[in-house]
N, C-alpha and C positions, 0 to 999 in steps of 0.2 A: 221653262227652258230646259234644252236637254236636247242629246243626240238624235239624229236622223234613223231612228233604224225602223225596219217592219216592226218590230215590238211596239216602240213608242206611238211609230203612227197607230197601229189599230187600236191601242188603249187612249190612244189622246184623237181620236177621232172626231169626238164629239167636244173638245174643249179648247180655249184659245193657249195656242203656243207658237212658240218660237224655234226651230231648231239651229244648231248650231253643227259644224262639224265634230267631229269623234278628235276626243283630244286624248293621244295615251295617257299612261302615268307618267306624271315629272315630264312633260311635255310645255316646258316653259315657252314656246313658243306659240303653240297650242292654245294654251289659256289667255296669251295675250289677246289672240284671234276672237275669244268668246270675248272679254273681259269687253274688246271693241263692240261688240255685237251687243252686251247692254247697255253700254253708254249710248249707243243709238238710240235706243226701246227709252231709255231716259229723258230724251231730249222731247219725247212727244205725251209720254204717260204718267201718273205719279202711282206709287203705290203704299198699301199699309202696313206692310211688312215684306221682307225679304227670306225666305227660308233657305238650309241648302244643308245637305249632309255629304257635300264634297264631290270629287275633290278637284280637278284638274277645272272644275268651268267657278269653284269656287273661289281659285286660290288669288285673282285679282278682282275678281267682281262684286264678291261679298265684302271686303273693304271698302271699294268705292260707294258702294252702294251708301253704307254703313257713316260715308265722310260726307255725304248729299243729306244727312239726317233721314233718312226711311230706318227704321226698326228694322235689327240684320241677327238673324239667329244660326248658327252653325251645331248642329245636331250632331256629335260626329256619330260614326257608321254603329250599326250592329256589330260588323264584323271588328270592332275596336274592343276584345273584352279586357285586357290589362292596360289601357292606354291611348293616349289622345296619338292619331298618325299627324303625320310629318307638315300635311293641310289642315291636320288641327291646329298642334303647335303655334304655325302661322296666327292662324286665326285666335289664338287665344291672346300672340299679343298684339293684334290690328285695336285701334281704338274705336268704341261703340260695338265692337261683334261682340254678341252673347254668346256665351260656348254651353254646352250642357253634354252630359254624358248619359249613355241608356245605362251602366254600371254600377251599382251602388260601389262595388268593391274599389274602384276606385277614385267614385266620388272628390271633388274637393270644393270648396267655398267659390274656387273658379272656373268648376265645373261640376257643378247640382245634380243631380241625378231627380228626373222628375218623370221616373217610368220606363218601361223598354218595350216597343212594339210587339216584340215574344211575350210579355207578362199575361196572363192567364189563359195559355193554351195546356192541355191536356192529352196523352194519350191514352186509347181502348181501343179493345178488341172489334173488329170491323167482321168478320167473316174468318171460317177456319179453313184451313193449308187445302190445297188443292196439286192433284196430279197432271200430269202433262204440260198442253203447252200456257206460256203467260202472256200477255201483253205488258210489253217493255219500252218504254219512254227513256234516250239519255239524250239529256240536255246540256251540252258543255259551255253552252253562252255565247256572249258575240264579243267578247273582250280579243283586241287588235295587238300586238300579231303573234299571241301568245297559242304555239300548237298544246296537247291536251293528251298525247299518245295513248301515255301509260293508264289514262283511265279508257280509253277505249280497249286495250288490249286486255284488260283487266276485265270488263264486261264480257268479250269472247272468252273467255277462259271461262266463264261462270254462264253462259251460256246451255241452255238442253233442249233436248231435241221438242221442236215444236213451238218454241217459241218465237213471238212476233215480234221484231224491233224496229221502234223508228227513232233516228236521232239525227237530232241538231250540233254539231259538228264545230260551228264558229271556224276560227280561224284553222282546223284541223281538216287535211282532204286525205281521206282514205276511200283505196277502189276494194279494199278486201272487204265489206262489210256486207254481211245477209240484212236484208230489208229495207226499209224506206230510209235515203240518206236525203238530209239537206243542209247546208251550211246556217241557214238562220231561215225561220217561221215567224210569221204573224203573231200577234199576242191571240187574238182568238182562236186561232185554229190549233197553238202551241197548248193552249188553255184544255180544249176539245181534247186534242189525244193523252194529256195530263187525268185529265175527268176519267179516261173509259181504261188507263194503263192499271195494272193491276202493281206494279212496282217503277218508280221512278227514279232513275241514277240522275242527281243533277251535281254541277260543279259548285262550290259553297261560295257562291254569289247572293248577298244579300237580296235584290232582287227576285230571283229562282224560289231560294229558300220561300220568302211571303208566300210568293204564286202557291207553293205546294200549300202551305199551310191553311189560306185561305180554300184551299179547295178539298182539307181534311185529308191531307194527302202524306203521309211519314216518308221521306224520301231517304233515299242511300245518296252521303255526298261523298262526293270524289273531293279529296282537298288537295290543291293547287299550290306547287312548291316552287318556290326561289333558284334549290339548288338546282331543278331538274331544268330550271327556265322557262316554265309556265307561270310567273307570274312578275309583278316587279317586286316582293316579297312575301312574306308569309302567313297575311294577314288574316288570310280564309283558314289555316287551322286553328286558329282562336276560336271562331263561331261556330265551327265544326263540330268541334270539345264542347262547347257551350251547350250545342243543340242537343247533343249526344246525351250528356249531362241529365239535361230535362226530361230526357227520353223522348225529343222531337225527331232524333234523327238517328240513322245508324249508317257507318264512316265504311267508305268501298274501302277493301281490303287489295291493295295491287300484286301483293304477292303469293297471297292463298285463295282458297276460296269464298265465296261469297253467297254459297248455297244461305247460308242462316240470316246473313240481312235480306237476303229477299225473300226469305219466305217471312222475316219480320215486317217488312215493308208491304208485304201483297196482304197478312191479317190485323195488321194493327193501323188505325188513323187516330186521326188528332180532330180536337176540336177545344172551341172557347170556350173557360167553365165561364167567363163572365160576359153581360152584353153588350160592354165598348172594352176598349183597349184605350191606352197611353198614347 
């Protein structure tokens, strides 16, 4: 179960799902609407576990679920590196939800640490610097109804001549931009121009984040702030810093330049040193 958007459709294509409406953050009215929408799906199907790493379709449905006896696990997010959020919380004190953290650091007895989706990727050297122009992917997501400015105006500033840009925009509409605009893409065709961009700015959406990494891809993230009103808090520079850390990622810069992450992003990729993940 999960949102309606072209992303989800092309990647759930081929698999059985449910969508529901786009429920913001802290959209308690929102979540009631989904929460309805599985007690439906319940009354005709049983199933062997419940998973869900949040939050808004989680915040009533993963308890019920959990009070019906089906196995209910709440994963909280990646983007959680000091702490369980406000639909964890929840969830840690609904009876029957298992909580688990991707964090060792802050681990606890009532929340295990049993791995993190980033655990054993790596970067290296991909190809060395190149002059003229690049192929440039920025992806700012489809998160409602949070505009995204200053990381677009932030890629114009860092822009040089010859370069090719296509971006995905989300809730953000600007008529000033050179190259290909669209508000939201496909998962495979977003995938496709990700594959051939020689640097990709994405917004530090957990989601975005996999996409790159699966596709060996070190992305520049744009982190998304509370004070500027891009986000309902400020949860995405946690993962940011995280990725940073690892050396999976390097952090758009809004008020200088940005010449050095991308030319760190056009020669270095990532890959698994191991052959499954957590």
């Amino acid at each position: 179960m999960t949102f309606d958007t072209p992303q989800a459709q092309s990647l759930l294509a081929d698999r059985r799902v449910s969508f529901v409406d786009y429920v913001a953050p802290r959209d308690v009215a929102g979540s009631i609407v989904a929460w309805r929408r599985v007690r439906e799906i319940l009354k005709t199907e049983k199933f062997d576990a419940c998973i869900s790493t949040g939050a808004a379709v989680a915040a009533f449905a993963l308890p019920y679920v959990a009070l019906r006896g089906t196995p209910a696990f709440f994963v909280e997010s990646l983007a959680r590196a000091t702490g369980p959020s406000a639909t964890g919380r929840i969830m840690r004190a609904a009876p029957r939800v298992r909580t688990l953290s991707q964090y060792e650091s802050w681990a606890t007895t009532s929340w295990p640490f049993q791995g993190s989706i980033v655990d054993g990727w790596e970067p290296h050297e991909t190809r060395t610097s190149q002059d003229g122009g690049r192929k440039i992917l920025v992806t700012l997501g489809t998160i409602r109804p949070y505009r995204f400015d200053r990381a677009v105006d932030a890629v114009l500033r860092s822009l040089r001549a010859g370069d090719d840009v296509v971006w995905q925009l989300g809730a953000t509409t600007r008529d000033d931009l050179p190259g290909d605009v669209h508000s939201e893409l496909g998962f495979h065709e977003l995938t496709q121009l990700a594959s051939e961009a020689d640097v990709v700015v994405s917004h530090a959406g957990v989601g975005s984040l996999l996409q790159m990494l699966e596709l060996g891809k070190l992305p520049v993230l744009a982190v998304r702030s509370s004070r500027h009103g891009e986000h309902v808090d400020d949860h995405q520079s946690q993962i940011a810093v995280e990725m940073a850390d690892r050396g999976l990622a390097r952090l758009l810069d809004f008020s200088g330049s940005n010449e050095q992450n991308f030319e760190t992003a056009s020669t270095i990729g990532v890959s698994p040193t191991t052959p499954s993940r957590p």
